[in-house]
C-alpha positions in Angstrom: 5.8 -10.2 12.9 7.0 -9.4 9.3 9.5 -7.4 10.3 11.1 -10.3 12.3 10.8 -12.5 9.8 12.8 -10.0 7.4 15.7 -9.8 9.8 16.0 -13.6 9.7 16.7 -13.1 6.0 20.4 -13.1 5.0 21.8 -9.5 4.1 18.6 -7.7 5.4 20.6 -5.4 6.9 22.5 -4.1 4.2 19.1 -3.2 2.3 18.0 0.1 1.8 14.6 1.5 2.4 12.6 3.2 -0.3 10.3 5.6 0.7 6.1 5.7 -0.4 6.9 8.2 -3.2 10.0 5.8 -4.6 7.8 3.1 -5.2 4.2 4.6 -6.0 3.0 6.2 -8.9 1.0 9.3 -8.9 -1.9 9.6 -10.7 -0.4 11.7 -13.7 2.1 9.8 -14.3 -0.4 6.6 -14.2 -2.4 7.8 -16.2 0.4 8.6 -18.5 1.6 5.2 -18.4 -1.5 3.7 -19.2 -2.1 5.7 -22.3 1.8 4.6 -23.6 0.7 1.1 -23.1 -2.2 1.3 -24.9 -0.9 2.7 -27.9 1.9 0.7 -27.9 0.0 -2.3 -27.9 -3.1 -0.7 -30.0 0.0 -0.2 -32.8 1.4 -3.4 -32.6 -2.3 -4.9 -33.3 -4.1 -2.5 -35.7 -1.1 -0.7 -36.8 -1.8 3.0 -38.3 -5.6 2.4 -37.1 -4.9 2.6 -33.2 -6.6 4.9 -31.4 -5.2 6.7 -28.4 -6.5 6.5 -24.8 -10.1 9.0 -24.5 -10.9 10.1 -21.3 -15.1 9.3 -20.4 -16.0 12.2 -18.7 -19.6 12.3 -19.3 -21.9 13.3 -16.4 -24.6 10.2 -16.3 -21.7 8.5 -15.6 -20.2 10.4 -13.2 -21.2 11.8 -9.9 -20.1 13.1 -6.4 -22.1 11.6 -3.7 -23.5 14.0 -0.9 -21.0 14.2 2.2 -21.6 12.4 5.2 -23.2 14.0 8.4 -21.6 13.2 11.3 -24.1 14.0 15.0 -22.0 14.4 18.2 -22.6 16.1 21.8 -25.8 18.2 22.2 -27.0 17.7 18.7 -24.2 19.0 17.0 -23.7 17.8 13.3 -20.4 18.4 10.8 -20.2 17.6 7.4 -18.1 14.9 6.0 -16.3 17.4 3.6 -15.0 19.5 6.8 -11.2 18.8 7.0 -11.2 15.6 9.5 -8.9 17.3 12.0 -11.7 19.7 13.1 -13.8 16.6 14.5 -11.5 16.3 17.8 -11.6 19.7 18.7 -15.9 19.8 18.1 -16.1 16.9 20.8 -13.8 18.4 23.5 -15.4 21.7 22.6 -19.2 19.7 23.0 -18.8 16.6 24.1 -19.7 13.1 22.5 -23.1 12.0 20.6 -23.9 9.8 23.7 -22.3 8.7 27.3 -24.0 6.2 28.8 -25.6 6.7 32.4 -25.9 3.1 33.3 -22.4 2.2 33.6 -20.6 3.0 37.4 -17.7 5.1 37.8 -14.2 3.7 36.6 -10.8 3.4 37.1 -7.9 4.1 35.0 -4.6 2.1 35.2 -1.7 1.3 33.0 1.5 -0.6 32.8 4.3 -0.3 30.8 6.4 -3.6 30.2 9.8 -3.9 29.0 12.9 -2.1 30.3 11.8 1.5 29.5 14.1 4.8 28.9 12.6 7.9 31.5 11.6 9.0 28.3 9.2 6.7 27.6 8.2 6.1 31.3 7.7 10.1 31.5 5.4 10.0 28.0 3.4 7.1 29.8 2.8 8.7 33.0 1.6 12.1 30.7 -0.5 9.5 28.8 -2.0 8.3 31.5 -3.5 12.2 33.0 -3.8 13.4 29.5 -6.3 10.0 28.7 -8.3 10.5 31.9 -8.6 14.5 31.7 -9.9 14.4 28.3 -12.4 11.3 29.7 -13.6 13.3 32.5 -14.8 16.3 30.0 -16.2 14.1 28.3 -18.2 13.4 30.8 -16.7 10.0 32.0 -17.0 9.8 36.0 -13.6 8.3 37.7 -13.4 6.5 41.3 -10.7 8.9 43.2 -8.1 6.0 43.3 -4.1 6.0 42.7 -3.9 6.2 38.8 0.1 4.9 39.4 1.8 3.5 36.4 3.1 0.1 37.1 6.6 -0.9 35.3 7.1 -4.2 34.6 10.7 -5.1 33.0 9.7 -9.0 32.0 9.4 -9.8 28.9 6.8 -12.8 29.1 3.3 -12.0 28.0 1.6 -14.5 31.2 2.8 -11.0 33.1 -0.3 -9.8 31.1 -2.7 -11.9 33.0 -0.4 -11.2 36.4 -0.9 -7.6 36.4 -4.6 -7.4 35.5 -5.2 -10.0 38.5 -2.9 -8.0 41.0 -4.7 -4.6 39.7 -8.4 -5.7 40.7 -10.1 -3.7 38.0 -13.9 -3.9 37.9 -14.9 -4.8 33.9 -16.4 -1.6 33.5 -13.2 -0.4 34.1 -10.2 0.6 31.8 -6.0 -0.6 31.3 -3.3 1.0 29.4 -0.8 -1.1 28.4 2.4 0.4 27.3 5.2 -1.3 24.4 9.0 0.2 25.3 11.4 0.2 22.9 12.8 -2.8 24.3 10.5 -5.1 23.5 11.2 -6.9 19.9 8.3 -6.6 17.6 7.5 -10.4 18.2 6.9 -10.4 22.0 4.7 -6.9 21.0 2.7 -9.1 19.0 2.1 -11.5 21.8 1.7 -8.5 24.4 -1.2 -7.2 22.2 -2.8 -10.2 21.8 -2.3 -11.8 25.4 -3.8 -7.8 26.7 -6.8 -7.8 24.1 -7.5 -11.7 25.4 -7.1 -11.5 29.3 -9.4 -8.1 29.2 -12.0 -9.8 26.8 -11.9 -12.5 29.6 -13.0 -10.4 32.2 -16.7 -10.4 30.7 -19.7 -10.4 32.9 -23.1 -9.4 32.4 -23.8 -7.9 29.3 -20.8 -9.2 28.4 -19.2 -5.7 30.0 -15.2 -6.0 30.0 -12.4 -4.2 30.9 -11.9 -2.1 27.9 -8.0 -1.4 26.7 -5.5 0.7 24.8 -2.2 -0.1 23.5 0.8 2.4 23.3 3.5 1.8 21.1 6.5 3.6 22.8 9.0 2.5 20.2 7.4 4.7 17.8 9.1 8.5 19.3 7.8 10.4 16.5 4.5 10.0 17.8 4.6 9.5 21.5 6.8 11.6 23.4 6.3 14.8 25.6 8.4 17.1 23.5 6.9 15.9 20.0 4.5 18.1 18.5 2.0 15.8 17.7 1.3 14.2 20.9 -1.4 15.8 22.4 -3.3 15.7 19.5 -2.5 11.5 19.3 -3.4 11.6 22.8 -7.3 13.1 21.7 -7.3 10.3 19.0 -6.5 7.6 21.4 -9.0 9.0 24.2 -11.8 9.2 22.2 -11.0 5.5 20.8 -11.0 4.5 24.5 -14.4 6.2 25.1 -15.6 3.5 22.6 -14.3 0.6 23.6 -15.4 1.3 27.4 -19.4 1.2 25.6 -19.9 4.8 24.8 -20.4 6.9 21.2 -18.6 9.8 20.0 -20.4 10.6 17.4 -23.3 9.0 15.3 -24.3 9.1 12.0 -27.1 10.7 10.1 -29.2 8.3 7.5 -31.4 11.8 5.9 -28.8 11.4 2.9 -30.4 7.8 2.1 -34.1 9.7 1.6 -35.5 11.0 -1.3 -35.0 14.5 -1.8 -38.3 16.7 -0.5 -40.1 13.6 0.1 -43.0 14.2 2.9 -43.1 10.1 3.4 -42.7 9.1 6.9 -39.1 8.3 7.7 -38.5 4.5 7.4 -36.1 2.2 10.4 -32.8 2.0 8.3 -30.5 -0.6 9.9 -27.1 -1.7 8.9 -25.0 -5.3 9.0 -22.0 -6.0 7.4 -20.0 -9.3 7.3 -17.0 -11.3 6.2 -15.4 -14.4 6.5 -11.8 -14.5 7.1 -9.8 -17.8 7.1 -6.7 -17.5 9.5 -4.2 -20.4 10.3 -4.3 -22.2 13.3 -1.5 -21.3 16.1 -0.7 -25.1 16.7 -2.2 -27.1 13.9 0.1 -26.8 10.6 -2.0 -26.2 7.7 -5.3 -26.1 9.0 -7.6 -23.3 8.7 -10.3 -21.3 11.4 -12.8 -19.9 8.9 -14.5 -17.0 11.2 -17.8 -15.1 10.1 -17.8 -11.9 11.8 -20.7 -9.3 11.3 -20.6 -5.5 12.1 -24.4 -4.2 12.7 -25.4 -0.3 13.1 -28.6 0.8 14.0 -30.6 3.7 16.2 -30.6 3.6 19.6 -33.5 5.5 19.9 -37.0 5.0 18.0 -38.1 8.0 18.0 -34.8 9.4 15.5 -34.8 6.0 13.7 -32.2 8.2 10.9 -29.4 8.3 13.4 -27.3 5.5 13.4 -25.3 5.2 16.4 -25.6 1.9 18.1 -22.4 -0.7 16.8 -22.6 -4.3 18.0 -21.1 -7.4 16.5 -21.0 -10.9 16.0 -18.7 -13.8 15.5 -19.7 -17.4 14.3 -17.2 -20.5 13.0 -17.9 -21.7 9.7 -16.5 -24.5 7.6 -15.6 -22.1 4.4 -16.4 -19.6 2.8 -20.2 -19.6 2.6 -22.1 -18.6 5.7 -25.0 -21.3 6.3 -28.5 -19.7 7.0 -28.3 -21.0 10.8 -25.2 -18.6 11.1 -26.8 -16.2 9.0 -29.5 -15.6 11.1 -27.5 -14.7 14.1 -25.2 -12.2 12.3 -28.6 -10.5 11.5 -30.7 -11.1 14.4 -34.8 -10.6 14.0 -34.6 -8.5 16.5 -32.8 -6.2 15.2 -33.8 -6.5 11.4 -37.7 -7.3 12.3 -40.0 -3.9 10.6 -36.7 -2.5 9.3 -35.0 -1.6 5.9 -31.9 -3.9 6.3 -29.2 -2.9 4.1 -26.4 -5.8 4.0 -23.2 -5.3 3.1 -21.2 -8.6 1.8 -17.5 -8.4 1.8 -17.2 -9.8 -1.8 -20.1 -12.0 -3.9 -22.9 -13.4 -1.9 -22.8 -17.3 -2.8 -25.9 -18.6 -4.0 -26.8 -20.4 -1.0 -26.5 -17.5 1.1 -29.2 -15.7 -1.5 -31.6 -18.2 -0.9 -30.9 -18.4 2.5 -31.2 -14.4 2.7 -34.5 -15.1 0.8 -36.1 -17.5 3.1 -35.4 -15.6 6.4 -36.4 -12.0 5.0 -39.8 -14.0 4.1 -40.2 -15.1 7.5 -39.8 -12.0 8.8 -41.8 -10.0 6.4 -44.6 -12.6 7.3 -44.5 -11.0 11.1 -44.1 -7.5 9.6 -44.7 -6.5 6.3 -42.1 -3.4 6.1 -39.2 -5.7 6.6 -36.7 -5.4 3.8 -33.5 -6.2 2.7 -31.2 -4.7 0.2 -28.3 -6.6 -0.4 -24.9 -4.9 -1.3 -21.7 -6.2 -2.5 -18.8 -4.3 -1.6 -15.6 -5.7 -3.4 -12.1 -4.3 -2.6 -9.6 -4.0 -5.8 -6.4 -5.4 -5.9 -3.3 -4.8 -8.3 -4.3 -3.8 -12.1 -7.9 -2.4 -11.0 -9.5 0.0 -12.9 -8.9 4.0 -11.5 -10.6 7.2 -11.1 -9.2 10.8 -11.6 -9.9 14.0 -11.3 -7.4 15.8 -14.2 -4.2 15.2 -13.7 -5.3 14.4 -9.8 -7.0 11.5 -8.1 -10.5 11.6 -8.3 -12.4 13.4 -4.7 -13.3 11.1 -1.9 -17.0 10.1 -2.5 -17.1 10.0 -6.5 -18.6 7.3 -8.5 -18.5 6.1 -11.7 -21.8 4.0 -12.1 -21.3 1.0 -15.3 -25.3 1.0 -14.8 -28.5 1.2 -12.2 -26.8 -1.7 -9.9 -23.0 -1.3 -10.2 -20.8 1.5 -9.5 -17.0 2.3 -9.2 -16.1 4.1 -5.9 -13.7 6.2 -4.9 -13.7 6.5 -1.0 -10.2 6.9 0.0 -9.4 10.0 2.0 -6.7 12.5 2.8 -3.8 10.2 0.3 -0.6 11.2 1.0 0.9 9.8 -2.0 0.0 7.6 -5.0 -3.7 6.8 -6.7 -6.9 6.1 -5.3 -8.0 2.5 -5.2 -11.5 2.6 -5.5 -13.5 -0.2 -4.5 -16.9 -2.0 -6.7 -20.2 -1.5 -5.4 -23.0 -3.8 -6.4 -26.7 -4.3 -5.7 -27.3 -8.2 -5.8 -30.6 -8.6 -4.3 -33.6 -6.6 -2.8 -35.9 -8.6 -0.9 -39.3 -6.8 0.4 -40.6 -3.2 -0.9 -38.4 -0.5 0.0 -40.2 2.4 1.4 -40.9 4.8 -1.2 -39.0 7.4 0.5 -35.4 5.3 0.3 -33.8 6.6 -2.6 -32.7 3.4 -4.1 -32.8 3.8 -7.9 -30.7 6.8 -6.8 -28.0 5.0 -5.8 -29.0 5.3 -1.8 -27.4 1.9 -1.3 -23.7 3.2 -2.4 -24.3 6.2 -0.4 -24.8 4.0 3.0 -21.2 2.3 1.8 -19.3 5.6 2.0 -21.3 7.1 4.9 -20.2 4.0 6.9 -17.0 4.7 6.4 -17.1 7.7 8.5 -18.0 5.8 11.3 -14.4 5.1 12.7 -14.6 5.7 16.5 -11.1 4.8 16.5 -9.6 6.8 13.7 -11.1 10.4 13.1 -8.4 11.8 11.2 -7.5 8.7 8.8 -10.7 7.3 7.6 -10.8 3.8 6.1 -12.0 3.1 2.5 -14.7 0.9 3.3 -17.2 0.8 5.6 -17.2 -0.1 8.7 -19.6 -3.0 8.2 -17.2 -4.5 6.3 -13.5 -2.9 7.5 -14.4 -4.3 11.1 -15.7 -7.6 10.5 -12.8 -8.5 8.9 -10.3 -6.7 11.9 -12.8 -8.1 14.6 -12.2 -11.5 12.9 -8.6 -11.5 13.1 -8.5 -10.0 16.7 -10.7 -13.0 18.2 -8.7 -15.8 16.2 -5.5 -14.0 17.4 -6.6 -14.0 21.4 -7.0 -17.4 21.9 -3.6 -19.4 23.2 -4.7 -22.2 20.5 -6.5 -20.1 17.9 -9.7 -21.5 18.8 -10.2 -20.6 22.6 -12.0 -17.4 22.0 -15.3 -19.1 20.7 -15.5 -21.0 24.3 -14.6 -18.4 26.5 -15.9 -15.2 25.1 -19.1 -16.3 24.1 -20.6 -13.6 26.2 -18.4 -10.4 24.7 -21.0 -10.7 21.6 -23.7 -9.6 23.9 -22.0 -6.2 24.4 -21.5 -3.4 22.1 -17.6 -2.2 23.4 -15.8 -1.8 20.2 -13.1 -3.7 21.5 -11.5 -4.5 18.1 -10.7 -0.3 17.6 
């Protein structure tokens, strides 16, 4: 959509494009910068007195948090700190954390729209055996049906809803959709939207849909035959599909949130993460859908309460930017917070009114069982002109913190950076409501150490990890996708009222 509306601009095409390193700084020669500009200015102020920039190093400042555990087929567990590309290979090599056995055998179709070079249709058609090979190891079980590969030249997205009806899918079943180069990167907007919104629409009981993958073709770096990285994109976008269709590739392990050699019993941790988002309406110039959309993680199974593996969601309509306490409680159902140590993560400041709100409900809860309790974290992202972290002349090692005191910290949680400085994000404990259970290591910064273990959660992205977690770095993509679905920007909240009941990550 950008892009379009770059073209439209007079001369665009006479502009020359810079690459990352052109227009990024690395962290040297940031940090370089930085200490010009403050003796510059520290001269033009105090003259001959200035000082020149120190660097804090001390340790009770400073400290690396422990890697993540990631849990997938059989047991199975990898460190955080292995190098990410090694996760794909472990679950081909022993399958996922968990694939469901109540869910039917499926189909697999696709369609690829557009007028599309035998190229593309010949990468498609490989997509399409490589996607439900690496399924059926898995352990995915198909219906022995004609996996074809439908071409469809139009360029309107109602062919969306056309081919899905004329395909007769079941909605535990699957659909590729497939973007040729022909198609302008407006009408791909609308084909992604129109394919997540007609499959989201094909919700029954349990709010069970027809889960979904999108190919860009255009992009021939990526997906061609002949191009090196293909089969390994291919993994990436299997396992994303295994996801969506209600399954788990990996989990994650909460042991790093307990007190070192602590014989307590283990506590219920649970997860939720929320954020509003405030898009513009389709239609309506100038008006506004504000959208609170929570991301919740939890244990599927009592009796190994530390390993989170269970993601659901849920979306509510607000009127700004504070979530009342009726909405509240159904981003955090009881159900699902009821006897448990509920860590919250707020994209950006909880308001007052949602403290007190927060307050009230953990009281009523706590009044049904008394090891209810919530910990309240604030997770805000850094724009332009935020402070940095480095390690020498480097930036500083996914999963380091600088902590100001006991209840905030500086994080540094991107991974793998190409190019340019880590942007680390501020992690602060607002509230904690309850007694934490004396096991939870929370004066040792247990509470940052769920932010950056969440953000190896990803089902959709094993190799680049986000920065946040993805309590937060969903809600705020499962916003958008459900605003964006709707032909009117508002149709989503009366037809898919049911996908909430699910737990497909649809949004991946």
């Amino acid at each position: 959509g950008q892009e379009e509306k770059l073209r439209q601009v007079k001369g665009f095409e006479t502009w020359r494009n810079l690459p990352p390193a052109k227009i990024t700084l690395k962290p040297a020669e940031r940090q370089r910068i930085i200490q010009a500009q403050v003796l510059r200015l520290g001269f033009a102020l105090f003259g001959s007195k200035a000082e020149s920039v120190q660097r804090l190093a001390d340790p009770k400042f400073f400290r690396k948090l422990q890697e993540p555990m990631l849990i997938y087929g059989g047991g199975a567990s990898m460190s955080g700190s292995v190098k990410p590309t090694r996760l794909p290979a472990e679950l081909k090599r022993k399958g996922a954390f968990e694939v469901r056995d109540d869910l039917p055998a499926i189909r697999l179709k696709g369609v690829i729209f557009g007028r599309a070079t035998e190229d593309e249709f010949d990468a498609a058609k490989q997509t399409l055996r490589s996607v439900r090979r690496t399924l059926e190891s898995l352990g995915i079980s198909f219906v022995e049906d004609d996996a074809g590969l439908l071409r469809k030249p139009g360029l309107h997205p109602e062919e969306v809803r056309e081919v899905l009806e004329t395909s007769k899918l079941n909605r535990w079943d699957a659909f590729l959709f497939f973007r040729s180069s022909s198609m302008s990167p407006f009408n791909a907007d609308k084909f992604y939207e129109r394919a997540k919104y007609e499959c989201l629409r094909s919700s029954g009981a349990s709010g069970q849909h027809i889960a979904n993958q999108w190919f860009d073709l255009s992009k021939s770096n990526v997906w061609r035959v002949n191009v090196r990285s293909f089969s390994f994109a291919l993994d990436i976008a299997a396992f994303g599909l295994l996801a969506k269709l209600g399954h788990t590739p990996w989990a994650l392990s909460a042991e790093k949130w307990v007190k070192p050699s602590h014989d307590a019993d283990p506590f219920r941790p649970a997860v939720v993460g929320y954020d509003v988002c405030h898009l513009p309406d389709k239609k309506v110039r100038n008006k506004r859908h504000h959208v609170a959309a929570g991301i919740r993680v939890e244990s599927r199974d009592e009796s190994e309460p530390m390993i989170l593996s269970r993601v659901s969601f849920q979306t509510e309509r607000v009127h700004a930017e504070t979530v009342p306490a009726k909405n509240l409680r159904r981003l955090i159902p009881a159900d699902f917070a009821r006897g448990k140590l509920v860590i919250v993560h707020r994209d950006g400041e909880f308001p007052l009114q949602e403290l007190k709100a927060l307050e009230e409900y953990h009281a009523e809860l706590q009044a049904e069982d008394p090891e209810t309790a919530f910990v309240l974290v604030e997770c805000v992202k850094w724009a332009g002109g935020s402070p940095r972290l480095y390690d020498g002349n480097d930036s500083a090692r996914s999963g380091t913190m600088f902590a100001y005191n006991e209840k905030e910290v500086l994080l540094s949680s991107s991974k793998d950076l190409v190019q340019g400085t880590a942007n680390p994000i501020n992690v602060r404990l607002a509230k904690v409501f309850g007694s934490v259970p004396e096991s939870f290591a929370l004066e040792d910064f247990a509470w940052v150490q769920s932010v950056y273990d969440l953000s190896y959660l990803h089902h959709g992205s094993p190799i680049r990890r986000p920065r946040l977690p993805i309590t937060t770095h969903f809600a705020d993509r499962l916003a958008y996708v459900l605003a964006s679905a709707g032909e009117d920007g508002a149709a989503w909240d009366r037809e898919l009222a049911e996908v909430s009941a699910g737990n497909q990550q649809f949004w991946l």
